[in-house]
C-alpha positions in Angstrom: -11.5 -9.9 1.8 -13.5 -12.2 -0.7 -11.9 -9.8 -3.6 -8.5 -10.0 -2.1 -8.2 -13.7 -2.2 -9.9 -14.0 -5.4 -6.7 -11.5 -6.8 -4.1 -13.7 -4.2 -5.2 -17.1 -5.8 -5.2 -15.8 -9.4 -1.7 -14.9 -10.3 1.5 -17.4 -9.0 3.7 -14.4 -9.4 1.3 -12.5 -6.6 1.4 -16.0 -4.4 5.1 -15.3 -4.3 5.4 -11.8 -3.6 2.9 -11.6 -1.0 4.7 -15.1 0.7 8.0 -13.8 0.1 7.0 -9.7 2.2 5.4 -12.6 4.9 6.9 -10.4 8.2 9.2 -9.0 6.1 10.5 -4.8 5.2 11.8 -5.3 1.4 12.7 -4.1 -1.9 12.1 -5.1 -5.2 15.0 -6.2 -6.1 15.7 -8.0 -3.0 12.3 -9.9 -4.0 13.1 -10.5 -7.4 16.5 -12.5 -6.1 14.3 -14.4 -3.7 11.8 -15.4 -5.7 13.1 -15.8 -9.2 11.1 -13.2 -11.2 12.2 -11.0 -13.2 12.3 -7.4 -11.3 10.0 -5.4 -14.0 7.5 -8.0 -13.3 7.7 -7.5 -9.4 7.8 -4.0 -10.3 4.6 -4.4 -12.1 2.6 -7.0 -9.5 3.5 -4.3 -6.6 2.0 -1.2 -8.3 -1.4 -3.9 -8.2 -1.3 -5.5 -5.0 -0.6 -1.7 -3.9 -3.5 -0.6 -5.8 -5.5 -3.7 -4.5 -4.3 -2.6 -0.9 -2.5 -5.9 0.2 1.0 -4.3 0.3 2.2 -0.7 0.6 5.4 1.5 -0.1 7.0 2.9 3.1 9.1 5.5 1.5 6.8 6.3 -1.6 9.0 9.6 -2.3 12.3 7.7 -3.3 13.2 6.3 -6.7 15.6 3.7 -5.6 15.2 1.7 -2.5 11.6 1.5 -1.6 10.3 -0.9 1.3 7.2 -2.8 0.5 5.3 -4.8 3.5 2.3 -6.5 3.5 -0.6 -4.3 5.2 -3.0 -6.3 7.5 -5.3 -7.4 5.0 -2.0 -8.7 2.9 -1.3 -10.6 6.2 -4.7 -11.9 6.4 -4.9 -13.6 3.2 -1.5 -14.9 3.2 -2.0 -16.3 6.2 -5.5 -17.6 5.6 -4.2 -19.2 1.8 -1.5 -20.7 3.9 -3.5 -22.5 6.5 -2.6 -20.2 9.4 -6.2 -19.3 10.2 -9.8 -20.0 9.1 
């Protein structure tokens, strides 16, 4: 958990992701509207916080349209960093 927050607290583009897929089924671009980034970069921080197991793809075989959520340890430290828990 200590290595997920460390990676959570060091990049404003993963703050914003991970906040923005809070209880939420999405796609890239749908994050990249929400959240002002530019949707190579989401592109780019999802294949991360993917490999870093905070968020994962629901329908990993498609090209177009993939859902990202958070998993549970995605949930935990958004919801810790956000003063949800302790």
């Amino acid at each position: 958990m200590v290595a997920a927050v460390s990676l959570y607290r060091s990049s404003k583009y993963r703050q914003k992701i991970l906040i923005c897929l809070a209880g939420k089924t999405m796609t890239p671009s749908e994050i990249a509207k929400q959240v002002g980034i530019r949707l190579n970069h989401v592109s780019m921080v999802l294949t991360g916080l993917k490999k870093a197991s905070l968020v994962t793809c629901l329908n990993e075989h498609n090209k177009r349209g993939r859902l990202y959520e958070l998993t549970e340890t995605g949930r935990k430290v958004v919801s810790h960093e956000n003063g949800n828990s302790n």
